[in-house]
N, C-alpha and C positions, 0 to 999 in steps of 0.2 A: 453743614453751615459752620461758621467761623463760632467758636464756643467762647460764652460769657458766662457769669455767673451762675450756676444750676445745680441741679441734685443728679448726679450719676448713681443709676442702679444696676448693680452688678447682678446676675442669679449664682448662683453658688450649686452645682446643676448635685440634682436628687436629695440634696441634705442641708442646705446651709442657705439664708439670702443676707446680701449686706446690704447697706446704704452709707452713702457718704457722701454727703455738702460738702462741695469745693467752690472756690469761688475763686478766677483763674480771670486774666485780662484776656483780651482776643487775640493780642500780639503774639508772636511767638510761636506760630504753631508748624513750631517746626519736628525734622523729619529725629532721628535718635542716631544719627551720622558718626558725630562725634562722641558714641558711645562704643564702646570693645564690646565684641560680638559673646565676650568670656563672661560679660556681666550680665547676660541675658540665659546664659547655658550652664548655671549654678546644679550641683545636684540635688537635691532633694534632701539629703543631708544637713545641710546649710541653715537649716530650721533645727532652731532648738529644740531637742526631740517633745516635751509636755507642752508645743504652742505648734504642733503641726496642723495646716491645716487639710482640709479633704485632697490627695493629689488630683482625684479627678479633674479638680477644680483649676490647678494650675495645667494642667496635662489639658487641657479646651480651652483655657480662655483664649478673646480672641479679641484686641481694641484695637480698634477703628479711627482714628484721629486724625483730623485738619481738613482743610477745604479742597486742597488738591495731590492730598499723597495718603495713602493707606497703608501701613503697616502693620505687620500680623508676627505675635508676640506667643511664646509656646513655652510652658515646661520648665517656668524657672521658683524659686523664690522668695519671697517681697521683702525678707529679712536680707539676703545677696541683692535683690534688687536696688534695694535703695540704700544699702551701704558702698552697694559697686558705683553708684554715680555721684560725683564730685558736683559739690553746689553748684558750678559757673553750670554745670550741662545743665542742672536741673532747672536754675533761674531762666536758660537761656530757650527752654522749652517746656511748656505748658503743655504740651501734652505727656512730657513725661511726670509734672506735677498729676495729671490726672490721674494718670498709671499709680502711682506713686499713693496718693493719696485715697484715689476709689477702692484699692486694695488693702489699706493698714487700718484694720475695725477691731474692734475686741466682740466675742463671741459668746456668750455664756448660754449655752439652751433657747430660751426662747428669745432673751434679751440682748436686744444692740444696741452697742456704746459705741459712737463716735470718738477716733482718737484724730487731732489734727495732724496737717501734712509736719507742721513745725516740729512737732513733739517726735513724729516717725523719725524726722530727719536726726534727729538729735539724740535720738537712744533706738538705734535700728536695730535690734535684737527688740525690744518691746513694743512689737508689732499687734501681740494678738495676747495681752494682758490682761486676765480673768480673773476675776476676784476671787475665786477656789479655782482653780486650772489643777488638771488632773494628770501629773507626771507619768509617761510611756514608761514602757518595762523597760529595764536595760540590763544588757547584757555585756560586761566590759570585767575585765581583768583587775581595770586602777577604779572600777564604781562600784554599786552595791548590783546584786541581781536584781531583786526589785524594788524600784519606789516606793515611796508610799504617799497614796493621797494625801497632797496639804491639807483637803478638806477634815482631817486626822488629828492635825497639829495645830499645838497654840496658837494663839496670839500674842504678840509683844509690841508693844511702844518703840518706838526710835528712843525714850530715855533708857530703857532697859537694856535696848542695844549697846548704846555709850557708856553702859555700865562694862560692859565687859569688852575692855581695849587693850586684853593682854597684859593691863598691869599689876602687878603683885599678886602674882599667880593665875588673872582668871584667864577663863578660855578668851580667845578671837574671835567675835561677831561683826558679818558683817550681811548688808543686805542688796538685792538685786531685783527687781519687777515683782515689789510687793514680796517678796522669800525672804527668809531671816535663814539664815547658813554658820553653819561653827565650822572654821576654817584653822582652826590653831593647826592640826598635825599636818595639813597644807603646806603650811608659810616656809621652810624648809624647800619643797618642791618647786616653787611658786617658779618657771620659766624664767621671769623678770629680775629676780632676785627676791630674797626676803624685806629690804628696805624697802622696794618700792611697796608690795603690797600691803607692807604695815602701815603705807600713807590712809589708807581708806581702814583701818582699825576700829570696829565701833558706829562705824557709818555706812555709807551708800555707797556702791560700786559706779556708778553710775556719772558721775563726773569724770571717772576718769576714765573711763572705758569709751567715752566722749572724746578722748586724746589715742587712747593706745585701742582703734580700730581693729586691729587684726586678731582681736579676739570674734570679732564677728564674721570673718574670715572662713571658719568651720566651725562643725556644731559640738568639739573635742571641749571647751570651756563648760560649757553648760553641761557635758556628758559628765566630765569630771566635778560638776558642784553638785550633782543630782546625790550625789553618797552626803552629801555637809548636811541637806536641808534639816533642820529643825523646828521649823513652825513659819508661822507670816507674820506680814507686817502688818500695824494696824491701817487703816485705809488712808486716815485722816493725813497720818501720818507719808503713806505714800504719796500720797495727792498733793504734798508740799514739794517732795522730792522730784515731782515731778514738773511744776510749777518752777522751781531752781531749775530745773536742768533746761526748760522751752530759754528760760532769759540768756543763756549760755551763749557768744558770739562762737559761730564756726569756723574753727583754726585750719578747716583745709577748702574754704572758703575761696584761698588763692592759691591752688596747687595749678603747678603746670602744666601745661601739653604736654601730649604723649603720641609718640607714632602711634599707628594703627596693628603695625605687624606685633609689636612688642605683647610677649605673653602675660598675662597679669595676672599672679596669685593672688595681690592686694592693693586695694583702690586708697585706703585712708589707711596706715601710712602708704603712700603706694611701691608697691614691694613687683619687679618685671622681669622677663627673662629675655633676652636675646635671642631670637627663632633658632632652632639649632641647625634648619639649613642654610642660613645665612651667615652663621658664625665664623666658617672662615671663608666667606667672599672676599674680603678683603684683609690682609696682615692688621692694618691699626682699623677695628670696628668703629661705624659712623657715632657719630656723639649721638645723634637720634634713637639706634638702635643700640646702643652702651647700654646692659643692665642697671638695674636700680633698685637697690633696697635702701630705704628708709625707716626710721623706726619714729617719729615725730612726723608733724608739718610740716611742708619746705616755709624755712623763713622767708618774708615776702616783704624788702627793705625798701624804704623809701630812697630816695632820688637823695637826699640831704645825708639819713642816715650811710648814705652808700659812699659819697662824696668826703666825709667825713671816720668812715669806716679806720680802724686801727687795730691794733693785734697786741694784747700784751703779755709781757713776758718777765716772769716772774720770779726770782731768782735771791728773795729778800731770806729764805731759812740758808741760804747758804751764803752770797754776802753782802745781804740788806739792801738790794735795791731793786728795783720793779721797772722798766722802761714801758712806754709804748711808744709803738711805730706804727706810720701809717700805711696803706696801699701805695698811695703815689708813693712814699719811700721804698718800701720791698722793691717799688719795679725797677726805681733807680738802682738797683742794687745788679750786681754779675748774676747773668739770667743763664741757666742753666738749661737743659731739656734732658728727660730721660724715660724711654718706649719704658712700659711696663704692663702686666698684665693684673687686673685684681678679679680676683674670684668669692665668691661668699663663701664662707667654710660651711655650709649647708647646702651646697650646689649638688646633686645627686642624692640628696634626703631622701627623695621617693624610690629611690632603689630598694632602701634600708626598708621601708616600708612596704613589700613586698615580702618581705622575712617576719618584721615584723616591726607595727607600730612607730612610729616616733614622733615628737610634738611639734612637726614641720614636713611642707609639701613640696620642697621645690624641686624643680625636674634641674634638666642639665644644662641648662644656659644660663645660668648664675655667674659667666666669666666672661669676659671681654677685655679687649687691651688698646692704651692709644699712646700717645705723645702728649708728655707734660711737658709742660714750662714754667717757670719759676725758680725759686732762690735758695738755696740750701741750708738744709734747715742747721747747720753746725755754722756757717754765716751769721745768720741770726743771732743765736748763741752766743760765739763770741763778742756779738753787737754790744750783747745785753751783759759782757763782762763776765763771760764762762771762758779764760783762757785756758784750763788746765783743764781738762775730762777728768784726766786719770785722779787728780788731786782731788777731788769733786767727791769722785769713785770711792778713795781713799777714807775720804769722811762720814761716807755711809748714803752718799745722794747718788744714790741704783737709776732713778728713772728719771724721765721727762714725761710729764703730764699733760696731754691737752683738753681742751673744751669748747665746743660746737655752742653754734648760737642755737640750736635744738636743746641744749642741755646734758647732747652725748657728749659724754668722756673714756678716757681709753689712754694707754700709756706704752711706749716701750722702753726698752735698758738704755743706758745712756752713750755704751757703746756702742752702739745700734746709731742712734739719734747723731753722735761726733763724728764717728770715722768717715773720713774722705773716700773709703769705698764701700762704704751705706750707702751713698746716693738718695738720701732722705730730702726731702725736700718740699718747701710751700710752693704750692701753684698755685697758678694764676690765669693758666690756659692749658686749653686739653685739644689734641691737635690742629695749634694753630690757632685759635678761636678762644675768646676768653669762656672762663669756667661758664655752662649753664647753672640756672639755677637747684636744678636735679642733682648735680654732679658738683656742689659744695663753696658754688658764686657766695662770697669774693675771692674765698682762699680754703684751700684743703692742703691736707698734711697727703705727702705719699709716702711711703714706706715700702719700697720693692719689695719683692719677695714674701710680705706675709700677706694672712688674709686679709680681705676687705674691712673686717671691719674695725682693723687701725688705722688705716685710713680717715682719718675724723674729719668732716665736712664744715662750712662754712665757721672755720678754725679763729676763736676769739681770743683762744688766751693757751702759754703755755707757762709749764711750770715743772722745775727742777725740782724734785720731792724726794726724800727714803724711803715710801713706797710707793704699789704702788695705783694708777686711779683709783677713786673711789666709785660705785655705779655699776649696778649688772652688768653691763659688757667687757668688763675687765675680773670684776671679783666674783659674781655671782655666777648664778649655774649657767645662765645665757652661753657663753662661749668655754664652758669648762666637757672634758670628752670626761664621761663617766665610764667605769667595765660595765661589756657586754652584761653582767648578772644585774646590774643595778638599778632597776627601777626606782625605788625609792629612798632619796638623797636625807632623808630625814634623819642618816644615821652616816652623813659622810661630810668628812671637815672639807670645804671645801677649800678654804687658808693653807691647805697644804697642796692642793691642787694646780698643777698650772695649768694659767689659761692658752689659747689656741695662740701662737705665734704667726714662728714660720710654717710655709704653706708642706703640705708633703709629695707626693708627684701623681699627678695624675694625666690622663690622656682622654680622647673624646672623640669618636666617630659620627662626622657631619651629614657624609653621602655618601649612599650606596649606589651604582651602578652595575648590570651583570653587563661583560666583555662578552666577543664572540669568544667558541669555545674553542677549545687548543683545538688547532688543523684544521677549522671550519670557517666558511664563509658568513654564517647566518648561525643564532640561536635556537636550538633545535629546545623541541617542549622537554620540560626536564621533570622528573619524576622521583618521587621520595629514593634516596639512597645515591642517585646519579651527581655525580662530580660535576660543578660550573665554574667557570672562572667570572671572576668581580673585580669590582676597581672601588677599593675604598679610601675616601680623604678625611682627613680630620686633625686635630691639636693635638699637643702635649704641652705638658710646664710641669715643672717643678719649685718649691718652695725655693729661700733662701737663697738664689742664687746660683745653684747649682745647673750647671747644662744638662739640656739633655744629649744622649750619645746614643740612643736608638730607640723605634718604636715597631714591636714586632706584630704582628695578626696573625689570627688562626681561624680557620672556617669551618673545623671538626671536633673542637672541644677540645683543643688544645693537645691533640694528637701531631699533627706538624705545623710550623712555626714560617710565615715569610717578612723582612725584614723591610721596611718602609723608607722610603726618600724621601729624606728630609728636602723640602723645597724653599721654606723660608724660612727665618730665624737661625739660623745654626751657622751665623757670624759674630756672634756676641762673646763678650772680651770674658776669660775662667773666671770662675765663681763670683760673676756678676751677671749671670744670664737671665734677668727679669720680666722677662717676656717669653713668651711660647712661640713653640715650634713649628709650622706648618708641615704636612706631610700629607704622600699619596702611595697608595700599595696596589698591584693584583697580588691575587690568591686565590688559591683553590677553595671552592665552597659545598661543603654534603648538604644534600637538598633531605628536606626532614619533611613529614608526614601534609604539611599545610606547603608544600610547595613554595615553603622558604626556608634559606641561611640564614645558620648565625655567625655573626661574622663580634671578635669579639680584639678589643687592641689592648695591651698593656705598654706602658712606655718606662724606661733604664736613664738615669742620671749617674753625673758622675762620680758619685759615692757607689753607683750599682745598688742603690736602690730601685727597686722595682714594685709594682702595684698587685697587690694579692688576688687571689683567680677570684673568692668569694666575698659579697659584701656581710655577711654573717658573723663574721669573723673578727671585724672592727664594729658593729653594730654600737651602737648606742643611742639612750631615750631622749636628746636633745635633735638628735639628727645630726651630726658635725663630721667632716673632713672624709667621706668615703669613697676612697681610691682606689674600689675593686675594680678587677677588670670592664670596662666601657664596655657592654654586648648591645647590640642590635639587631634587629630579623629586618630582612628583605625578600618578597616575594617575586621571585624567579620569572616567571612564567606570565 
């Protein structure tokens, strides 16, 4: 029957029962279409380890929803669940409110507490909130071995808390789902930077973790606060924090669509990867399938605000005057276009993590490249009464500053930013097509040749400074490469550090195919130790500019070496090659124990730089820029 207002009872099978009043209009009962198949197949993990619940319980469930469609849900969750789905899906289907809501209860023994769907939605990690919850053992390197029951530890007031904000000496309290946590020797590590996490000093996590989602992402936050905890919070006290956070309006509220193929690490910011078989189908990848990281909400502009949009540029510490320009102006301006390729300096993280740990998951489609269009950004510039670079240089003004209507800032050198073959530039369109709103509508800065994320997106303001951004993505540990020994940055200036620029070189095998074999007609079965011939395609790029001049494979562990053809890209003008290279090789391949190759590419620019056999080697606890050899296995047979 078509569902209205009711009580859904869930069994929670051999150990647990919930209940949960939802109260749901009839409309809408639609099918979970427009949901990624990734946000339903979360691992088990993904649950903060001291609010797990029975897995049996996800491992059977099974709902049954709408009048003329069933679908059968398995194995995930409810903390991925309902942070993996973006309000419009959730508004737009009632049944997955059901989902959503008949699952997020708090648990204590014998007693159930109803938490609303509003409240799950809006602090999705405090799913299964117990007033003594009893923290799992852990076993981690950056935690403590074991826990120890909050039921153990104080209690403290949120005034008590506010007592201690770091100032004049005292420690750093802060709180999380009723926990009270001493985070001082933290704040140093803090991914984000240390300013941001000093914003919540004294008080609740909880607000902001409502913004910066992809702590919910995996269960790595919560594993590493499990060592701070120090006691709890008093209830009363909770019970307000949590009453603030339901009134909160939700800022990804109006995030966009999204392909289907696109791989999703993270829903809120939403953070995607480019299928990596599709990555080189085409030289410029479709705007649809363009990766996407985000670190905010996509800003969501009004029709006025858009009409009126302008950019300023700010140039008043060097000689007093500040313009703004508008869009319609930029466009009237000499319109440029320039292919380029951006990558996330985290694209291959999960390699790193294979050796060992690092505080990011992303696979290998972090890179994509298209056709910009737009106005250059040393145009601009001189608009705004920067006629001399060098003079500028001279006086001590190093950088060009921008700032995103998200709040991201990021900066480069200002020889970077002027010279006529930077090729820097505002766009305004991305092949062909004005900017979507994913990819930095109305105006994004490009920056050939470095990482993605100076690149700064929907670009409001720039600014001629002597140093330089301010904001984790430029100073903070976010985009700084620490040494392989370093785990904890608690004892490393990071002001002296530079942050990640230009790109370094990497390469990336798409498709494997096995060839017939040398002098045969047909693929004969091939067996551990037996030689096959393959046909492998896939990328290269290098940072900065630099061409690349070849890309070699090896299918024996780099015992012999065959050299790939280049197919596209490799007409781009010297030390301006911002875009990658397409390529297709055979080679010989040793068949190993499981009746596959590994088939393994590095790729040569024209410095002869070349990508190192192992990722171990460049390791580092941020995850950033790992350009070891690209391996893949294909099974033969």
């Amino acid at each position: 029957k078509p569902l209205s207002s009711r009580t859904i009872t869930v069994s929670l099978m051999k150990r647990t029962k919930i209940v949960s009043r939802v109260a749901t209009s009839t409309s809408g009962l639609a099918s979970f279409s427009s949901v990624s198949k990734n946000s339903l197949t979360r691992s088990r993990d993904a649950l903060p380890l001291r609010h797990e619940m029975p897995i049996k319980f996800w491992s059977r469930l099974i709902v049954i929803i709408g009048s003329t469609s069933c679908q059968k849900y398995s194995s995930f969750s409810s903390s991925e669940y309902v942070s993996s789905l973006n309000r419009q899906s959730v508004l737009a289907a009632s049944g997955a409110m059901l989902v959503a809501a008949g699952t997020l209860f708090a648990y204590n023994g014998t007693e159930q507490k109803n938490i609303s769907f509003t409240e799950a939605l809006k602090i999705p990690l405090r799913i299964v909130r117990h007033p003594s919850p009893t923290p799992a053992t852990v076993k981690n390197e950056h935690v403590c071995e074991e826990a120890k029951p909050i039921t153990s530890l104080p209690i403290y007031t949120a005034e008590q808390v506010r007592e201690n904000d770091g100032t004049n000496g005292k420690p750093i309290w802060m709180t999380y789902g009723g926990v009270v946590y001493d985070v001082t020797n933290f704040i140093p590590n803090h991914p984000g930077g240390s300013e941001k996490i000093m914003q919540a000093a004294g008080s609740a996590i909880e607000p902001y973790w409502h913004i910066y989602r992809q702590h919910f992402s995996t269960s790595l936050p919560i594993r590493l606060m499990e060592d701070m905890i120090i006691g709890r919070l008093d209830e009363k006290d909770q019970n307000e924090i949590d009453s603030a956070i339901c009134s909160i309006s939700d800022e990804y509220a109006m995030e966009p669509k999204h392909h289907a193929a696109l791989k999703i690490n993270s829903v809120e910011p939403m953070n995607a990867e480019t299928p990596t078989n599709r990555l080189t189908d085409d030289y410029l990848t479709p705007i649809d399938l363009f990766f996407i990281r985000n670190h905010h909400p996509v800003p969501n502009l009004s029709d006025d605000y858009i009409k009126n949009y302008s950019t300023k540029i700010d140039l008043s510490e060097y000689t007093g005057k500040t313009i703004k320009i508008s869009l319609d102006d930029i466009k009237k301006m000499d319109k440029v276009e320039i292919v380029a390729t951006f990558q996330c300096s985290r694209n291959r993280a999960g390699d790193f993590n294979k050796f060992k740990q690092t505080s990011s998951n992303w696979n290998d489609g972090a890179i994509s490249t298209a056709k910009w269009g737009g106005v250059r950004l040393r145009d601009l510039l001189s608009r705004a009464g920067l006629d001399d670079p060098i003079a500028a240089e001279k006086k001590g003004f190093e950088h060009v500053c921008f700032e995103g209507l998200d709040g991201m800032m990021s900066s480069i050198r200002i020889d970077k930013a002027t010279s006529q073959y930077g090729d820097c530039i505002l766009a305004y369109e991305m092949n062909g097509e004005p900017l979507k709103r994913d990819h930095g509508f109305p105006l994004r800065l490009i920056v050939p040749g470095y990482v993605g994320v100076r690149n700064v997106k929907w670009v409001s303001k720039i600014r001629l400074a002597r140093t330089e951004a301010e904001g984790p993505w430029q100073r903070g540990l976010n985009y700084k490469i620490l040494p392989p020994s370093v785990i904890d940055a608690k004892a490393v200036d990071l002001d002296k550090m530079s942050s990640v620029n230009e790109g370094s070189i990497f390469s990336g095998i798409t498709k494997v195919e096995r060839c017939n074999d040398l002098g045969k007609t047909d693929k004969a079965f091939a067996k551990e130790g037996d030689s096959v011939l393959v046909k492998a395609s896939g990328w290269a790029w290098a940072g900065g500019g630099r061409n690349i001049v070849r890309v070699d494979l090896t299918g024996d562990g780099g015992k012999t070496w065959s050299t790939a053809e280049i197919i596209q890209g490799d007409n781009q003008k010297f030390g301006r090659a911002w875009a990658w290279v397409l390529w297709s090789c055979e080679l010989p391949a040793t068949v190993g124990k499981d009746e596959k190759v590994e088939v393994c590419s590095k790729a040569v620019d024209i410095a002869f730089n070349v990508q190192p056999s192992a990722s171990d080697h460049n390791w580092n606890v941020r995850g950033l820029c790992n350009n070891s050899w690209f391996r893949t296995k294909f099974k033969v047979n």
